[in-house]
VMD Tcl script that draws the C-alpha trace (Angstrom):
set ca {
  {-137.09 12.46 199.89}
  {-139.02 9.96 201.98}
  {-141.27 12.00 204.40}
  {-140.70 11.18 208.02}
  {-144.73 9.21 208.09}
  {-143.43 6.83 205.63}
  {-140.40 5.65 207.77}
  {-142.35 5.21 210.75}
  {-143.94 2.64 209.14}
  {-140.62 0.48 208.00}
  {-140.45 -3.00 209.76}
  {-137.52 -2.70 212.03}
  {-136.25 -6.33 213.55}
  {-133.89 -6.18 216.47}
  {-131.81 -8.70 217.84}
  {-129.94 -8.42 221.12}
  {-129.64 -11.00 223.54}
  {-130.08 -8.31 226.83}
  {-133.63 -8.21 227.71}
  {-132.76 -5.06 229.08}
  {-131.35 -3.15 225.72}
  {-134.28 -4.87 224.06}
  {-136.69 -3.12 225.94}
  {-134.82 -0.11 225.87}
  {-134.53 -0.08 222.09}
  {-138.61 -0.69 221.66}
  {-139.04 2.02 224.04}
  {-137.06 4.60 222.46}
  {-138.24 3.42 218.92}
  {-141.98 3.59 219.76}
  {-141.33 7.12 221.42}
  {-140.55 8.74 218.00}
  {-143.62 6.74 216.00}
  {-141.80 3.26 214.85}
  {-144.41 0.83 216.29}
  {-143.73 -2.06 213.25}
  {-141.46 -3.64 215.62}
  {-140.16 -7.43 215.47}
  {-138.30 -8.33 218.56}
  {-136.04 -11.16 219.76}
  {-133.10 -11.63 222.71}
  {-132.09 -15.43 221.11}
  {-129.67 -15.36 217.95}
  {-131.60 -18.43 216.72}
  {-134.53 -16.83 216.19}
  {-132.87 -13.95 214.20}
  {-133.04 -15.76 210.76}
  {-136.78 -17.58 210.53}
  {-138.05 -13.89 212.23}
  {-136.32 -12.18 209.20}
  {-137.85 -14.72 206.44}
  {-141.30 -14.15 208.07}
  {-141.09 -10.70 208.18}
  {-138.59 -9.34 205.72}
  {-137.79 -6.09 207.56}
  {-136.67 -2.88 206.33}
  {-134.02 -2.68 208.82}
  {-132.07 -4.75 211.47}
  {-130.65 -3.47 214.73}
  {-127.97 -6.40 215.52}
  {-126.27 -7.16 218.51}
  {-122.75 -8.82 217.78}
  {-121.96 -11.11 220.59}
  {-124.27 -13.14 221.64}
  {-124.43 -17.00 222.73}
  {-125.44 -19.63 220.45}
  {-124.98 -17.82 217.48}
  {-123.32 -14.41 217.06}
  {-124.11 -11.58 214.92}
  {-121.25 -11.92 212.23}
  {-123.16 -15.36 211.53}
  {-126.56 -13.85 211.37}
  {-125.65 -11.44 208.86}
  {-124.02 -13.83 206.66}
  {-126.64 -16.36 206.81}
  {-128.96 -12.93 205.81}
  {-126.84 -11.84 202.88}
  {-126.98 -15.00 201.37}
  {-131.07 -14.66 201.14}
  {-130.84 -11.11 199.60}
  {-131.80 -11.08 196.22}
  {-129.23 -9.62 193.86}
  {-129.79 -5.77 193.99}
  {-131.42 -5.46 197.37}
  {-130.66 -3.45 199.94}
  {-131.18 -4.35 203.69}
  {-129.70 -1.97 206.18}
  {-128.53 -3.49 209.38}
  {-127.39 -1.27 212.18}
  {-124.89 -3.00 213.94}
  {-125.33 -2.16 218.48}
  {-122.38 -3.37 220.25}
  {-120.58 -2.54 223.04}
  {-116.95 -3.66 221.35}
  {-115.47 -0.76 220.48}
  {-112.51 -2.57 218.91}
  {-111.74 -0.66 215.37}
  {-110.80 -4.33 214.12}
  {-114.59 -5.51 215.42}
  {-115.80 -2.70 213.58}
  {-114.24 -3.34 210.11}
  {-115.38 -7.03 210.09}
  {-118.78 -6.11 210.99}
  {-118.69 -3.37 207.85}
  {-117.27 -6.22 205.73}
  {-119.80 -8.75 207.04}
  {-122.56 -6.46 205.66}
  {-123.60 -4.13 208.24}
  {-124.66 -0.76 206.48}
  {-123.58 1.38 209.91}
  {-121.99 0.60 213.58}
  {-122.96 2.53 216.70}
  {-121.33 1.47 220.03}
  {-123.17 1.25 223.27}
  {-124.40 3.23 225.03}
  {-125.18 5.37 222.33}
  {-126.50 8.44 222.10}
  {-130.65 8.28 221.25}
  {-130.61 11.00 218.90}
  {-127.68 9.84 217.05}
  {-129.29 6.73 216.63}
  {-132.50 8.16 215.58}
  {-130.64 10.08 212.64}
  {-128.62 7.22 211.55}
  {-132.02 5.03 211.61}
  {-133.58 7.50 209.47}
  {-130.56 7.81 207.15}
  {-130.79 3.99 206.58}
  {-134.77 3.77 205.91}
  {-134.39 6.59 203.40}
  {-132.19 4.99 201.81}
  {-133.47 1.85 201.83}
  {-136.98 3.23 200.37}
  {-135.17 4.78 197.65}
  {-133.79 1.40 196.34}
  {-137.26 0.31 196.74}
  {-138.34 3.23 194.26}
  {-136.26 3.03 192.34}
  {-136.39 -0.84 191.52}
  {-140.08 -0.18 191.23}
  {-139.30 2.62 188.53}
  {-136.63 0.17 186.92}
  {-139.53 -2.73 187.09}
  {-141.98 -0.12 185.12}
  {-139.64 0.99 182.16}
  {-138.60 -2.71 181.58}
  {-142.24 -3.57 181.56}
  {-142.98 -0.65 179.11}
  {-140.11 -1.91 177.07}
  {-141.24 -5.16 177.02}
  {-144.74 -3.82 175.74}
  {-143.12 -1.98 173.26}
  {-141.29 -4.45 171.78}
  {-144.52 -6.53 171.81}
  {-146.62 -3.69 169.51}
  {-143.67 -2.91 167.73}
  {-144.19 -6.66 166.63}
  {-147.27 -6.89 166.19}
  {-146.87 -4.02 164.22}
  {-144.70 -6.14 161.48}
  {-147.05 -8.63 161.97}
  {-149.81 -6.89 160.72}
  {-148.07 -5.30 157.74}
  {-146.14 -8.38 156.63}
  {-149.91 -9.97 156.65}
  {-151.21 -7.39 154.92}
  {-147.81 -7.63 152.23}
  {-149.10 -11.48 152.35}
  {-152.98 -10.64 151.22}
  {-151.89 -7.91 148.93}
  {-149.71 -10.76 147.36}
  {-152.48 -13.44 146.83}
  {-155.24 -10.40 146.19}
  {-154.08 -11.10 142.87}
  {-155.50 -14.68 141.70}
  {-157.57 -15.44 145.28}
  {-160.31 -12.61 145.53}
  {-160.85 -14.14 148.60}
  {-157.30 -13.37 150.00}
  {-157.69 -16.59 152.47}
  {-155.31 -18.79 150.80}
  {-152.25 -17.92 152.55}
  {-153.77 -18.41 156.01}
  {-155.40 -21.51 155.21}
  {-151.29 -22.52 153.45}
  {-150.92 -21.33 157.22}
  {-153.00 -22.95 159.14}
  {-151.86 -26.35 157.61}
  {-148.42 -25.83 157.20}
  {-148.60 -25.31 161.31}
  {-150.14 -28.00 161.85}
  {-148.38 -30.56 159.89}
  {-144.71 -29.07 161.40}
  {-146.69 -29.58 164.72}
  {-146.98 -33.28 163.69}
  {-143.49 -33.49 162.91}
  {-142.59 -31.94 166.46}
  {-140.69 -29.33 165.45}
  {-140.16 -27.00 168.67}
  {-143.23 -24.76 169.48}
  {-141.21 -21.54 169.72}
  {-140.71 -22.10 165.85}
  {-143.73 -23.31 165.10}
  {-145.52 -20.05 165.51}
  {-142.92 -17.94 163.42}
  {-143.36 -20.06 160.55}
  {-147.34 -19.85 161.03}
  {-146.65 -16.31 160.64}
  {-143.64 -16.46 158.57}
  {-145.63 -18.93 155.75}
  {-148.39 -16.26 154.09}
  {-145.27 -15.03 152.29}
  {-144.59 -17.82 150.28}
  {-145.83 -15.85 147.26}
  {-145.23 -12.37 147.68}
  {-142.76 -12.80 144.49}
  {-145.90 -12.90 142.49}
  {-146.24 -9.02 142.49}
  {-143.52 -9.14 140.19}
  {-145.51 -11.98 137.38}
  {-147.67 -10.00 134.90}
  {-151.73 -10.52 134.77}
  {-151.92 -12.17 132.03}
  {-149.66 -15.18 132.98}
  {-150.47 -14.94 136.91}
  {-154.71 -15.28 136.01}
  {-154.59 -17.60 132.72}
  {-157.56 -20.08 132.24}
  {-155.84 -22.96 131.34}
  {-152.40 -24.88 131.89}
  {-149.36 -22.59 131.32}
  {-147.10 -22.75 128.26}
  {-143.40 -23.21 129.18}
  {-142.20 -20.34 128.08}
  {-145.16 -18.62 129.86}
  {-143.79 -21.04 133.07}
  {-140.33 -19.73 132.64}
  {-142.12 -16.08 133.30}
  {-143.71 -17.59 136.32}
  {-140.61 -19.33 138.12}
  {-138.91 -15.75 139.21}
  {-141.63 -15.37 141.72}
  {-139.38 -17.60 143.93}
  {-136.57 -15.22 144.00}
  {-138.62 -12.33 143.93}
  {-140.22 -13.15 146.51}
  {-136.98 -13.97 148.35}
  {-135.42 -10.83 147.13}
  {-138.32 -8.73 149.34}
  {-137.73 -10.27 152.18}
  {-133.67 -10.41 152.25}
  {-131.72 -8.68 155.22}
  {-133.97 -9.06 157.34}
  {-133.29 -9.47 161.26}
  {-135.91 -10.53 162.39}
  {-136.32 -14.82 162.95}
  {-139.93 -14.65 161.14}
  {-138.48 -12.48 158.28}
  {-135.75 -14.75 158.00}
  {-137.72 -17.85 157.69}
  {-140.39 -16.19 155.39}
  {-137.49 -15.42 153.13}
  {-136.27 -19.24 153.16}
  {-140.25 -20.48 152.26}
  {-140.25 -18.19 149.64}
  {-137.41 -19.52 147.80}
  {-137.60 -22.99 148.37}
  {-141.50 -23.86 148.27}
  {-141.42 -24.99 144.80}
  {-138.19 -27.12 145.56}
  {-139.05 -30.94 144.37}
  {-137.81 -33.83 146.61}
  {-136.52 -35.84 142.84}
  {-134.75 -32.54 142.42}
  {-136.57 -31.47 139.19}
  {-138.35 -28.44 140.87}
  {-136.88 -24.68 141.00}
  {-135.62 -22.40 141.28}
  {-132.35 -23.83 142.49}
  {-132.99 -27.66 141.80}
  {-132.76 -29.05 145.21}
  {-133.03 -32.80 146.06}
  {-134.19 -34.21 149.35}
  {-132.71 -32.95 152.63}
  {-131.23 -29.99 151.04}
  {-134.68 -28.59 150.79}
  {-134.87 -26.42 154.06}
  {-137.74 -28.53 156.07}
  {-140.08 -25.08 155.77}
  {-140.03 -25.16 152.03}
  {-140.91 -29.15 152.34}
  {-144.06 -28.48 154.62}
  {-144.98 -25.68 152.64}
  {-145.20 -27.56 149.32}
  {-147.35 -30.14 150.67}
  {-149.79 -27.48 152.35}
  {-150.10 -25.18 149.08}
  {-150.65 -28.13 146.86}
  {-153.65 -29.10 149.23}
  {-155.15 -25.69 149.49}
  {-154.79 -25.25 145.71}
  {-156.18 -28.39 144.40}
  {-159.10 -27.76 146.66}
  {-160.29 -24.31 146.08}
  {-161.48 -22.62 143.24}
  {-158.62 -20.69 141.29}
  {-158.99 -18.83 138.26}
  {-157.26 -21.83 136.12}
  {-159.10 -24.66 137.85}
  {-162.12 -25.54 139.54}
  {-162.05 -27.13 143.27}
  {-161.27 -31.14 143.67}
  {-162.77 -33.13 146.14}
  {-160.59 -33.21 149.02}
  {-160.39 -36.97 149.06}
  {-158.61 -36.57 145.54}
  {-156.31 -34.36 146.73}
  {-155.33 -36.22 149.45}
  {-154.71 -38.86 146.94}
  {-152.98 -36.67 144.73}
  {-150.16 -35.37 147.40}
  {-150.20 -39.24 148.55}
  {-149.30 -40.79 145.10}
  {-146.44 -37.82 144.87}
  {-144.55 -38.93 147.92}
  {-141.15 -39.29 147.71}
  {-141.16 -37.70 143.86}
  {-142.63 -34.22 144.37}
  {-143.03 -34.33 148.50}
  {-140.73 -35.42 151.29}
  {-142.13 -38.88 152.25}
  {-141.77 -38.22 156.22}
  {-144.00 -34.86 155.58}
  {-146.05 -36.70 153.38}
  {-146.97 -39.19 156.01}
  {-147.69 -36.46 158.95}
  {-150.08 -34.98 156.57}
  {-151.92 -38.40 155.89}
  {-151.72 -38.63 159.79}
  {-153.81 -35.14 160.33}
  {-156.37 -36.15 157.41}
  {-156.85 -39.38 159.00}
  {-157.68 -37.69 162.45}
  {-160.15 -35.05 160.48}
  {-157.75 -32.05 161.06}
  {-157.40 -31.35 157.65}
  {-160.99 -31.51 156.62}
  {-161.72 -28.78 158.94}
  {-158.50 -26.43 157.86}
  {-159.50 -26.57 154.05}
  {-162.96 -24.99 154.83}
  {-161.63 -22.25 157.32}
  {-163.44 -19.10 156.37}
  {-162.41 -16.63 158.49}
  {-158.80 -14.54 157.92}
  {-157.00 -14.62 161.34}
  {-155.69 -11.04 160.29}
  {-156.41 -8.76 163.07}
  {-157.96 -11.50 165.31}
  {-156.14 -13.85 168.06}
  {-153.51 -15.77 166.92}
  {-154.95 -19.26 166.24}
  {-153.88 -21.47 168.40}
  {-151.97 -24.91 168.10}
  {-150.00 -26.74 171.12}
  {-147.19 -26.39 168.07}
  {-147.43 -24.05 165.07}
  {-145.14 -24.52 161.91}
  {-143.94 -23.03 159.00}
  {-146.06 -22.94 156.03}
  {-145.44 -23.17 152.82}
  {-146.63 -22.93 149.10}
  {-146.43 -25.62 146.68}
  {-147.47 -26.55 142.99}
  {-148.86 -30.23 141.93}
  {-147.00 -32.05 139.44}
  {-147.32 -32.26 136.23}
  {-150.42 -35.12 136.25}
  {-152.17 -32.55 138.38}
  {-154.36 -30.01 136.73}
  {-152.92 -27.39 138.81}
  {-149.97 -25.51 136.76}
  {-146.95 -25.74 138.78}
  {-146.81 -21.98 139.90}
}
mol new
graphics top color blue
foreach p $ca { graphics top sphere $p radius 0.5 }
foreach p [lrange $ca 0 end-1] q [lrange $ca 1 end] { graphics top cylinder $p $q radius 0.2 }
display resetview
């Protein structure tokens, strides 16, 4: 319960148009210890007092000239906030029952008629600042657990963050020692979806979502997965499952970023002539992650080191992705990537160093899915 200090110190606005009960009302106020007083004998005044002060409580005379009280509290209640409660004490010497049940309907809390009796006034005051402090406290407490819920849900996905990063590295641990290739496939893939203006909410899930695009591989043996050399095709036909593998992990999810990691993993070695796998899809029917994501794999695998190929000059694989448009790679994507090497973007993104894992999340005005992707076959990149 509210201890008797802690009313004493509630705003209290009162609005009469007698001097005289004015007075009297401060008076007998200040005698038990309110002194947070906010006075006024003209209506008009009632409303820009209340917005300057915000009281805790109103003492409200009903007729008065110029504006009456029925008016005041109406033009009040329609500046409460939703869920707030504002006491007002209606003083009037009406003592009509009718009076009385349009005030209480108007959105007076209480009604005392005049002259009242002190001490029933000061117990009915009392009453309504309790009361009204406990709403306070207890929109305060409601204000605290939805904050800690809200914090919650923010570790709790940061949390699947961090492991489906860590499912991402363990992944790529396999033929990048390194483990940096999925965030650099990230890091691109963001920032060609960015050039493509794809909305910025979505641009960061597929940033995150994009380090999955080979997760499958956990299910291709060694020996295929770290050959020296081009692939066979029946040792590609081994190789092609990582697709679905992958996809197969991440299936059922409910979460947006699971949903769209599932979608890169399935479709990121989709060809826009049709001819890639592991469904055969042709143009548009290539989900746009998958799209973005073959163009940024191709680029981060043609120039780094792998354990079947040595690094190409990134001029040559810009040339390499550019002579492919509109065979291998969407032409549109195709051109927003020539757009970020042009501008030096891309230059900068191929010799990232650093794994964002555990760090800030980089930062992009738009972030985009990424995506995995395999050269053709004129590149001397096998296609897996």
């Amino acid at each position: 319960m509210t201890d008797e200090a802690a009313l004493q110190l509630a705003k209290i606005l009162i609005v009469d148009d007698e001097e005289a009960n004015v007075r009297l009302l401060e008076r007998t106020l200040q005698r038990w210890g309110y002194t947070n007083l906010i006075t006024t004998n003209d209506s008009r005044e009632a409303l820009p007092l209340f917005e300057q002060h915000r009281p805790d409580l109103i003492l409200l005379d009903l007729m008065m000239p110029h504006i009456d009280g029925f008016t005041v509290m109406e033009s009040i209640n329609s500046l409460l906030p939703e869920g707030v409660f504002l006491p007002i004490l209606v003083l009037t010497a009406d003592a009509n029952p009718q009076v009385k049940r349009r005030a209480l309907s108007a959105g007076a809390k209480d009604f005392l008629t005049k002259p009242f009796d002190q001490t029933e006034l000061l117990l009915r005051i009392m009453n309504m600042l309790e009361t009204r402090f406990l709403h306070i406290e207890l929109a305060n407490q409601n204000q605290i657990l939805e904050q800690k819920v809200v914090e919650r849900t923010k570790d709790l996905a940061a949390s699947q963050i961090e492991i489906l990063d860590r499912l991402a590295r363990a992944a790529e641990y396999r033929d990048d020692d390194t483990g940096q290739h999925t965030y650099r496939v990230g890091h691109v893939a963001a920032l060609i979806a960015q050039k493509l203006n794809v909305p910025t909410s979505r641009v960061e899930l597929i940033r995150r979502a994009s380090p999955l695009h080979d997760v499958g591989k956990i299910g291709v043996p060694d020996n295929i997965l770290l050959k020296p050399g081009r692939l066979t095709p029946e040792e590609f036909d081994i190789i092609k499952p990582h697709t679905t593998i992958g996809a197969a992990l991440l299936s059922g999810g409910h979460s947006e970023m699971v949903k769209i990691a599932e979608t890169i993993a399935l479709t990121h070695h989709e060809r826009w002539d049709g001819t890639g796998y592991p469904a055969g899809l042709k143009g548009e029917e290539i989900p746009l992650e998958g799209r973005i994501v073959a163009i940024a794999d191709v680029f981060d695998a043609l120039s780094h080191d792998r354990p079947y190929k040595k690094a190409w000059p990134l001029e040559e694989c810009v040339a390499e992705i550019e002579r492919n448009s509109g065979r291998q790679f969407d032409s549109q994507v195709v051109a927003a990537f020539l757009e970020l090497w042009n501008s030096g973007a891309l230059r900068e993104a191929a010799e990232m160093k650093e794994s964002p894992l555990n760090s800030q999340p980089m930062r992009y005005e738009v972030q985009r899915e990424a995506a995995d992707a395999v050269a053709d076959h004129k590149t001397a990149v096998p296609s897996n």
